[in-house]
C-alpha positions as CSV (number, residue, x, y, z in Angstrom):
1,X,0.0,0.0,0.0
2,X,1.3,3.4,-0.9
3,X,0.9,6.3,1.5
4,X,1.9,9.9,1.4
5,X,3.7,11.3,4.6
6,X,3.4,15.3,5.3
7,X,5.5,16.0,8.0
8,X,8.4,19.1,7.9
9,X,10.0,17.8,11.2
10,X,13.1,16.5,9.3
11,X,13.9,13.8,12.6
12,X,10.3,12.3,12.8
13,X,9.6,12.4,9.1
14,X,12.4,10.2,8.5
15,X,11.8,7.9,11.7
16,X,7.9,7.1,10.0
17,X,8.9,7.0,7.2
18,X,11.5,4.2,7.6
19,X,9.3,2.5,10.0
20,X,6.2,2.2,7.9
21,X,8.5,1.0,5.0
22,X,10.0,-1.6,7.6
23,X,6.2,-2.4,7.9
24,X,6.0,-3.6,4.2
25,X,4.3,0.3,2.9
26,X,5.4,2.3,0.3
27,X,5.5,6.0,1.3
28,X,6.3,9.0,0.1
29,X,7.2,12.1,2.1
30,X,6.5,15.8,1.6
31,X,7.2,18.3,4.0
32,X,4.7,21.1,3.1
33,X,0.7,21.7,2.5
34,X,1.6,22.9,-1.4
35,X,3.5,19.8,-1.8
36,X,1.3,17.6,-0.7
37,X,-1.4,19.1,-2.6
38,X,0.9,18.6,-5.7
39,X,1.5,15.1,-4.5
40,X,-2.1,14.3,-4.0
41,X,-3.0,15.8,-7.6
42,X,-0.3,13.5,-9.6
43,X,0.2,10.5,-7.3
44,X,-2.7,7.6,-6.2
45,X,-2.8,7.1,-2.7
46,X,-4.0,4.6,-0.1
47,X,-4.2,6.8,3.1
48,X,-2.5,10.4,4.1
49,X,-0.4,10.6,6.9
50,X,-1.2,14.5,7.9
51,X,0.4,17.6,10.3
52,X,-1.0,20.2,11.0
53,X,1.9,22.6,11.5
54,X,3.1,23.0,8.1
55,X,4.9,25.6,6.2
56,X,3.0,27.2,2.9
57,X,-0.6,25.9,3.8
58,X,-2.2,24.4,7.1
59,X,-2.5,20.6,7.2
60,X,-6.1,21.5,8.3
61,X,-6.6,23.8,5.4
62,X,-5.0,20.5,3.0
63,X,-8.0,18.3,4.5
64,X,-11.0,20.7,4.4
65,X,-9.7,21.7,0.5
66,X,-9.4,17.7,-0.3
67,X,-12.9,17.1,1.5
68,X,-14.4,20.1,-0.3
69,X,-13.2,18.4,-3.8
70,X,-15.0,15.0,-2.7
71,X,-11.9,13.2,-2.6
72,X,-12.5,10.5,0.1
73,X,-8.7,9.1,0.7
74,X,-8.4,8.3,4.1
75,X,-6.8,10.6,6.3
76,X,-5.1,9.8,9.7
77,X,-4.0,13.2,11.2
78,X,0.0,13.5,13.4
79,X,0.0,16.4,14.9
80,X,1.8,17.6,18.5
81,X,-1.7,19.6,19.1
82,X,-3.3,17.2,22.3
83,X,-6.3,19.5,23.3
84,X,-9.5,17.6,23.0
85,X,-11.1,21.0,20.9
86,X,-8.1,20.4,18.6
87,X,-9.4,16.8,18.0
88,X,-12.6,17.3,17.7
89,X,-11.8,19.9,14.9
90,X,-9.6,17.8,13.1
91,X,-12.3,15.4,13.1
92,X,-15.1,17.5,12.3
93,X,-13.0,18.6,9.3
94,X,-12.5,15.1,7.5
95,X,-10.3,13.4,8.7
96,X,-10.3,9.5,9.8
97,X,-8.3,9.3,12.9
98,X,-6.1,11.7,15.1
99,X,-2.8,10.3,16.7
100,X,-1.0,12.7,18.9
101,X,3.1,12.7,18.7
102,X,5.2,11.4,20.3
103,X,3.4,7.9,19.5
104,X,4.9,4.3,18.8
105,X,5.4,3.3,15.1
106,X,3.9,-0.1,16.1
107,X,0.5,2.0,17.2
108,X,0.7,4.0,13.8
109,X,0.9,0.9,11.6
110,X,-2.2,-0.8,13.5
111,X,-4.2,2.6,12.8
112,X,-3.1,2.8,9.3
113,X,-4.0,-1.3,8.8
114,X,-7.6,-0.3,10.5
115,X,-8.4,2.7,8.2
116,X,-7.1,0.5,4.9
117,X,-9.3,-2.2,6.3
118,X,-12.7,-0.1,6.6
119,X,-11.6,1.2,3.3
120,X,-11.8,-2.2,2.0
121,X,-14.9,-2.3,3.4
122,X,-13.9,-5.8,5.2
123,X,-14.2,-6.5,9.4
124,X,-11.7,-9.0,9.6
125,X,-8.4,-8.2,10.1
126,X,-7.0,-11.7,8.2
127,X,-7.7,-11.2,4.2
128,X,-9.3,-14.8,3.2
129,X,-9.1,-15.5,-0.5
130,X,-9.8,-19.0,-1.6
131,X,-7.1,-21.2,0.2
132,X,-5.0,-18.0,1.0
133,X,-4.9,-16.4,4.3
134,X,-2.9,-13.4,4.4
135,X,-2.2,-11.3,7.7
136,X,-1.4,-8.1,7.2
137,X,-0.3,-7.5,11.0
138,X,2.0,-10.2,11.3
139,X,3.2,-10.2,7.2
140,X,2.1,-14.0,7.8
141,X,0.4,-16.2,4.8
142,X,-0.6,-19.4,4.4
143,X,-1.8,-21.4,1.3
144,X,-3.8,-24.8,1.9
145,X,-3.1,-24.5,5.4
146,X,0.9,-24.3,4.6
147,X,2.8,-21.4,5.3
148,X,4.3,-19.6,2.6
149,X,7.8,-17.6,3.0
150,X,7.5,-14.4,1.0
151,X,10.3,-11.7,0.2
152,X,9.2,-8.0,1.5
153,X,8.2,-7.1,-2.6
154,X,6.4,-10.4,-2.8
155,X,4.1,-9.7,0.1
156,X,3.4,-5.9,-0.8
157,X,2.5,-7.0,-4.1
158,X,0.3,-10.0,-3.1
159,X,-2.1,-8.0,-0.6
160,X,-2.3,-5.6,-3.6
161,X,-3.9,-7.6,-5.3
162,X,-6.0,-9.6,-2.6
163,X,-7.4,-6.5,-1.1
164,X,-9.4,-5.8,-4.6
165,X,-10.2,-9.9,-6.1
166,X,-11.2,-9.8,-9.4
167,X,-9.9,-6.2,-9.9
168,X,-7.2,-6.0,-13.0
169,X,-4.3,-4.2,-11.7
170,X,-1.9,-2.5,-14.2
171,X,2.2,-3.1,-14.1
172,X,2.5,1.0,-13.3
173,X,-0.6,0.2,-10.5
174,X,1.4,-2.5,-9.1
175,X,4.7,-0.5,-8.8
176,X,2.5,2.5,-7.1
177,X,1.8,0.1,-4.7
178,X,5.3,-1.3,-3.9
179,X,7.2,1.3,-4.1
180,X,8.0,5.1,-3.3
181,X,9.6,8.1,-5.3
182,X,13.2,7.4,-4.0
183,X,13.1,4.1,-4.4
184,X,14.3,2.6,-7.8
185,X,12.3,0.2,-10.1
186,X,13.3,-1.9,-12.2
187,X,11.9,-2.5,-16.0
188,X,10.6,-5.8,-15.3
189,X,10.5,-5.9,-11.6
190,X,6.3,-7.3,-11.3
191,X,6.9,-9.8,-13.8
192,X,9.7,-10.6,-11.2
193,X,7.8,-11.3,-8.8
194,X,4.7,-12.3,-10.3
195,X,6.5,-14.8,-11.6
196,X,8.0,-15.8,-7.7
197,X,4.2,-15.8,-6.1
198,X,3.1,-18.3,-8.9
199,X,6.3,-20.8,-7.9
200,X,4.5,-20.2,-4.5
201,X,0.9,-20.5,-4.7
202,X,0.5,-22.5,-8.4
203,X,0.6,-20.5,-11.7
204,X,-3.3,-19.9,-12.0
205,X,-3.3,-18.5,-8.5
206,X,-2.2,-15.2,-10.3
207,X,-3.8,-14.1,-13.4
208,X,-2.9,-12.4,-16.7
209,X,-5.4,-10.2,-18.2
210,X,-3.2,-9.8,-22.0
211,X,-2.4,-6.0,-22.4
212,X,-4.2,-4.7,-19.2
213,X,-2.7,-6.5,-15.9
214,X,-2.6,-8.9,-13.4
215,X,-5.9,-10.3,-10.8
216,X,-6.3,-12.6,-8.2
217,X,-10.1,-13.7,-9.3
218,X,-13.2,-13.8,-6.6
219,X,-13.5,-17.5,-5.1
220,X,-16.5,-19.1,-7.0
């Protein structure tokens, strides 16, 4: 899953941000409102990380301009500001969850799963699919009851495409997904890994839709 990071604190942006990738996310990381409204306009996200002390334009002004616009990306607010009235305000404005610094990376990654999980629009905290069982917590998966060792790629790639069965995801989606903007891909990185998962979980686990993508289909 990728998320975008707005944070100007140079010390803590860089502490969540190699955390969260530690966690098996892609993020990216601005350190202004006018970047991450840039960001936001060019990039697909899964859920915004947000301050509210920023430089250029108020994290709070970022969320109630993204709300106005109808755009319903989850939004977990970071923020030093610990007065209940400063809570209920972020809240009020949009966003999905409030987390007050300094708070433990472990606490942030469980939020972050809950809000992609709601997203999803699933209660369970294990994704089922067919004979897979796939953890995001605990990175653990299992195929026909048989735990399955997968590489850091492998498993972002794979609960891409089990949190949306039966949705065709594109190569370019796929990267979005696994990695950030610092990070470098390679031409034929998916295929890479596409090709590990099916050594993994049997070659039709995976599917190829010819000049469009890749799907995990809907259990009949």
């Amino acid at each position: 899953m990728r998320l975008l990071l707005v944070e100007d604190d140079s010390m803590i942006g860089d502490s969540v941000r190699q955390g969260l990738r530690q966690d098996g996310f892609a993020v990216d990381w601005v350190r202004d409102g006018r970047a991450a409204e840039l960001a936001l306009a060019n990039e697909v996200y899964d859920l915004l990380l947000l301050d509210l002390g920023l430089p250029k334009k108020e994290g709070l002004d970022v969320l109630q301009t993204l709300r106005h616009k109808g755009d319903a990306i989850p939004v977990m607010i970071l923020t030093a500001r610990d007065a209940v009235a400063e809570r209920v305000r972020g809240l009020d404005a949009g966003a999905d969850d409030y987390l007050v610094k300094p708070f433990d990376l472990d606490e942030l990654a469980a939020r972050i799963r809950a809000l992609l999980r709601r997203r999803s629009g699933r209660a369970q905290p294990v994704i089922e699919v067919g004979a897979l069982r796939l953890n995001p917590a605990t990175r653990e998966v299992t195929f026909n009851g048989e735990p399955v060792a997968l590489s850091a790629r492998e498993f972002a790639l794979l609960s891409a495409l089990v949190d949306r069965p039966g949705a065709v995801l594109s190569r370019e989606q796929l990267e979005e997904k696994m990695y950030g903007w610092d990070q470098e891909v390679g031409s034929n990185t998916v295929e890479v890994y596409i090709h590990g998962l099916r050594r993994k979980l049997g070659q039709d686990f995976i599917k190829n839709v010819r000049g469009v993508g890749y799907m995990v289909p809907k259990p009949s």
